[in-house]
C-alpha positions in Angstrom: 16.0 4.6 -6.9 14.5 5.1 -10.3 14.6 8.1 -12.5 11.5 8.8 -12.4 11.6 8.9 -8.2 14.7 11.2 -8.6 12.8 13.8 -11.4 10.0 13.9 -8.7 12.2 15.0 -5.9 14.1 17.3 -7.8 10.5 19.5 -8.8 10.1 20.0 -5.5 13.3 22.3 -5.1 13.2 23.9 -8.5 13.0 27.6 -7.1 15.5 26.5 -4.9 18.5 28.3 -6.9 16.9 31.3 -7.9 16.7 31.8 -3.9 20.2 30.6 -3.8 21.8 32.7 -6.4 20.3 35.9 -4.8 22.9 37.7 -2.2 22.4 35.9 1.0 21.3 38.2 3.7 20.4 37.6 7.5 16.5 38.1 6.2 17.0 35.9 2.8 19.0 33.3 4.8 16.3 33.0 7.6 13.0 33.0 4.2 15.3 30.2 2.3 15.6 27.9 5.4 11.9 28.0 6.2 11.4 27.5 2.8 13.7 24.3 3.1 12.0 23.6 5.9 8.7 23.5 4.2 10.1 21.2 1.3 11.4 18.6 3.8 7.9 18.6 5.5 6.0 18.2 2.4 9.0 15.7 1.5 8.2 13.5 4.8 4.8 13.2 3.1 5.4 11.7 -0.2 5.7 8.1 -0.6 8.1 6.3 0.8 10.0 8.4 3.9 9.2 6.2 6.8 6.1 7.6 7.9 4.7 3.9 8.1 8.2 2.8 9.9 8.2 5.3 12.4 4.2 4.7 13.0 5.1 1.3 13.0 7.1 0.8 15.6 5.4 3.5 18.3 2.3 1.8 17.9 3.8 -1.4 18.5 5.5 -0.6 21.6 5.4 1.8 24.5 7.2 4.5 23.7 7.4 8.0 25.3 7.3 11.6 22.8 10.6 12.5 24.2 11.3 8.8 22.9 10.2 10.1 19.3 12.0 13.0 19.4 14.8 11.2 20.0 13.8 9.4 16.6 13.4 12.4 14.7 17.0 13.7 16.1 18.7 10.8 15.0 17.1 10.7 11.1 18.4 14.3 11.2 21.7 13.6 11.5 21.8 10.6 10.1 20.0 12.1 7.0 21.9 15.3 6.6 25.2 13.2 7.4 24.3 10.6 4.2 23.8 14.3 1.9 27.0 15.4 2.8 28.7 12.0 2.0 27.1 12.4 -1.4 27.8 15.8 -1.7 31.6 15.0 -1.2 31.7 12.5 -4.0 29.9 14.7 -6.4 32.9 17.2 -5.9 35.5 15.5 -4.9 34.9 11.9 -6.6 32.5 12.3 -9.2 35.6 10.6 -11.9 35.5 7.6 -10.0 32.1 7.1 -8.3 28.7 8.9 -9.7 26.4 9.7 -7.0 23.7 8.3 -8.1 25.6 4.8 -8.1 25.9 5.3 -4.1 22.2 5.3 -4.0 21.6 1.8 -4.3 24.4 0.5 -1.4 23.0 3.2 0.7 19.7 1.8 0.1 21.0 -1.8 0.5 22.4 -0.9 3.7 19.5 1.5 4.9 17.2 -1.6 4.1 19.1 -4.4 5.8 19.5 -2.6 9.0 16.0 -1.7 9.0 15.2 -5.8 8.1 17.1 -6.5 11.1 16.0 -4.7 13.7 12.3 -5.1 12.6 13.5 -9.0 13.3 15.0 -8.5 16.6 12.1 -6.6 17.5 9.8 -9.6 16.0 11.9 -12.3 18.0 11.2 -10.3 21.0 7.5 -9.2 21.0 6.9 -13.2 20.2 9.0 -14.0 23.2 7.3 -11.3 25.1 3.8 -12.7 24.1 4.5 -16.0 25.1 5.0 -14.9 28.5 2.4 -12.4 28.9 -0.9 -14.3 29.6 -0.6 -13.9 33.1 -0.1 -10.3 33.3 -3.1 -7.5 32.6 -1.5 -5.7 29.9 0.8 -6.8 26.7 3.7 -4.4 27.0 6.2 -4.1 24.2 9.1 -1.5 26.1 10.9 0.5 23.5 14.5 0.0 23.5 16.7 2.3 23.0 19.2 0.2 21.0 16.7 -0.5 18.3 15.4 2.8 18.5 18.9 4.7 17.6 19.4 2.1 14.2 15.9 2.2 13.3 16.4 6.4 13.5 20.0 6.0 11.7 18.8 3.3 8.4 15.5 5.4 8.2 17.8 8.4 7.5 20.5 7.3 5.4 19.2 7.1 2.6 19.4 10.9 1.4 16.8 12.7 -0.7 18.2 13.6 -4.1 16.1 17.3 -3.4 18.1 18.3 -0.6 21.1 17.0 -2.7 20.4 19.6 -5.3 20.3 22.4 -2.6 23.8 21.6 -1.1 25.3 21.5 -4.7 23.2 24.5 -5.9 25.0 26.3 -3.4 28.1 25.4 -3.6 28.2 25.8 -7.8 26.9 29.5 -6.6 29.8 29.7 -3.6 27.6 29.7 -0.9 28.3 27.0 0.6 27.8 27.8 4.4 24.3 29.0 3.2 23.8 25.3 1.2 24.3 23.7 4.6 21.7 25.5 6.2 19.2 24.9 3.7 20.4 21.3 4.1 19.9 21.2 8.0 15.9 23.3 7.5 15.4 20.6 5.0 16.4 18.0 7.4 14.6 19.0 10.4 11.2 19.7 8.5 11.8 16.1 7.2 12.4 14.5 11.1 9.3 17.0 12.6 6.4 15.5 10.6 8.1 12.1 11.6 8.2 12.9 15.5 4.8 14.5 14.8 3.6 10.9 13.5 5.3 9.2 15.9 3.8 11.3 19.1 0.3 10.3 17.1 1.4 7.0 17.4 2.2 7.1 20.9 -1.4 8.2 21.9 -3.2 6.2 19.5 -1.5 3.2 21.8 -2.7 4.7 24.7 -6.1 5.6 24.2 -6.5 1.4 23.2 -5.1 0.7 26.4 -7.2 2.5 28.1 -10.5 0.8 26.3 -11.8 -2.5 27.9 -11.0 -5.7 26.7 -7.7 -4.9 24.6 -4.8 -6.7 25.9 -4.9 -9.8 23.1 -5.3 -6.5 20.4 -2.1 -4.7 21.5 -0.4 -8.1 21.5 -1.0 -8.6 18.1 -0.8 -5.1 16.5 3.0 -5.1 19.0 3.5 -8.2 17.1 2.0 -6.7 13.3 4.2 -3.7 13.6 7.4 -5.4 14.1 6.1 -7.8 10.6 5.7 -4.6 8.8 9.1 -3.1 10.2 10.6 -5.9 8.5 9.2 -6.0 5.9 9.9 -2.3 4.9 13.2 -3.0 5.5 13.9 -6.4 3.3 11.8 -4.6 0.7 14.2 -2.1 0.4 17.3 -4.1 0.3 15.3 -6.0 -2.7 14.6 -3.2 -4.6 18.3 -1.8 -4.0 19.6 -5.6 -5.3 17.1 -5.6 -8.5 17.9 -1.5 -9.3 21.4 -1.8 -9.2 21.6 -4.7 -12.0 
């Protein structure tokens, strides 16, 4: 991640520690996390936090909105899990590692994952098209496999915005407040995404219901999973090339 990407994250929580610093109260605590949870939704719709991965895949497949909340669940933990981690190493091991040099193997990882799955899912809808000519409808079932790592990689990778609220707070000693800042930031992030997602889900099923669609939902099923993988080797590239 460049450090121009970072600079534009962090503006977005710039009032953060003046909220932080002030005496946390059950009203103050309650404003900052919908305040949090206000960044991370506005967050979710910058570039580059996987609204095109998570519409992606839903519109490629048949998946149910308990399916994408589900989705959203798992980039929540996963996301506010990967802050932690880097929060940890910024106090505990900043002598030996710098944070910012655990961007790029996150993002390596987070990528390659993603690549992977958006492979598997590939290999599969192909297989599935192949054999589909005789049936009425081209159905692409979402698994739930694919859909827990796709939920995990497209969370790891932590946003250096909600970074700067954990250590805000814990510079000011209010740690337990940090973490819920963290978690509203975190679940603002993950409901635009379900939001998306459901979109997705309905979008799919309003073409089904048109005449005359079957060979369209075989090849968007089949496009999604080429621009699933594509996100996700893009990423490990840019990782590769930032961190030389």
């Amino acid at each position: 991640m460049s450090q121009a990407c970072i600079l534009a994250h962090l503006s977005h929580t710039s009032s953060v520690p003046n909220l932080i610093a002030s005496e946390p109260t059950l009203s103050t605590i309650l404003i900052g996390i919908a305040i949090a949870f206000g960044f991370g939704a506005v967050h979710a719709l910058s570039p580059g936090h996987g609204k095109t991965l998570v519409s992606a895949y839903f519109i490629g497949s048949q998946g149910t909105p308990q399916q994408a909340v589900l989705l959203g669940l798992t980039i929540t933990f996963s996301h506010t899990l990967s802050i932690f981690l880097l929060g940890a190493i910024a106090l505990f091991a900043s002598q030996y590692v710098l944070p910012e040099q655990s961007y790029p193997v996150l993002s390596f990882v987070s990528g390659l994952t993603i690549g992977i799955v958006g492979l598997s899912l590939l290999r599969k809808r192909l297989h599935s098209h192949s054999h589909s000519h005789s049936h009425s409808h081209a159905h692409s079932p979402t698994s739930l496999s694919s859909l827990v790592k796709l939920g995990i990689a497209g969370g790891l990778i932590p946003c250096p915005s909600a970074l700067v609220m954990l250590l805000s707070a814990v510079a000011l000693h209010q740690i337990s407040y940090g973490l819920f800042l963290v978690g509203g930031f975190s679940l603002g992030l993950a409901s635009v995404l379900v939001i998306l997602g459901v979109v997705a889900i309905y979008a799919r099923q309003w073409l089904e219901r048109l005449p005359q669609t079957d060979q369209v939902l075989q090849k968007l099923s089949i496009l999604s999973a080429i621009v699933i993988m594509v996100i996700g080797f893009g990423i490990t590239v840019v990782s590769v090339t930032t961190s030389l």
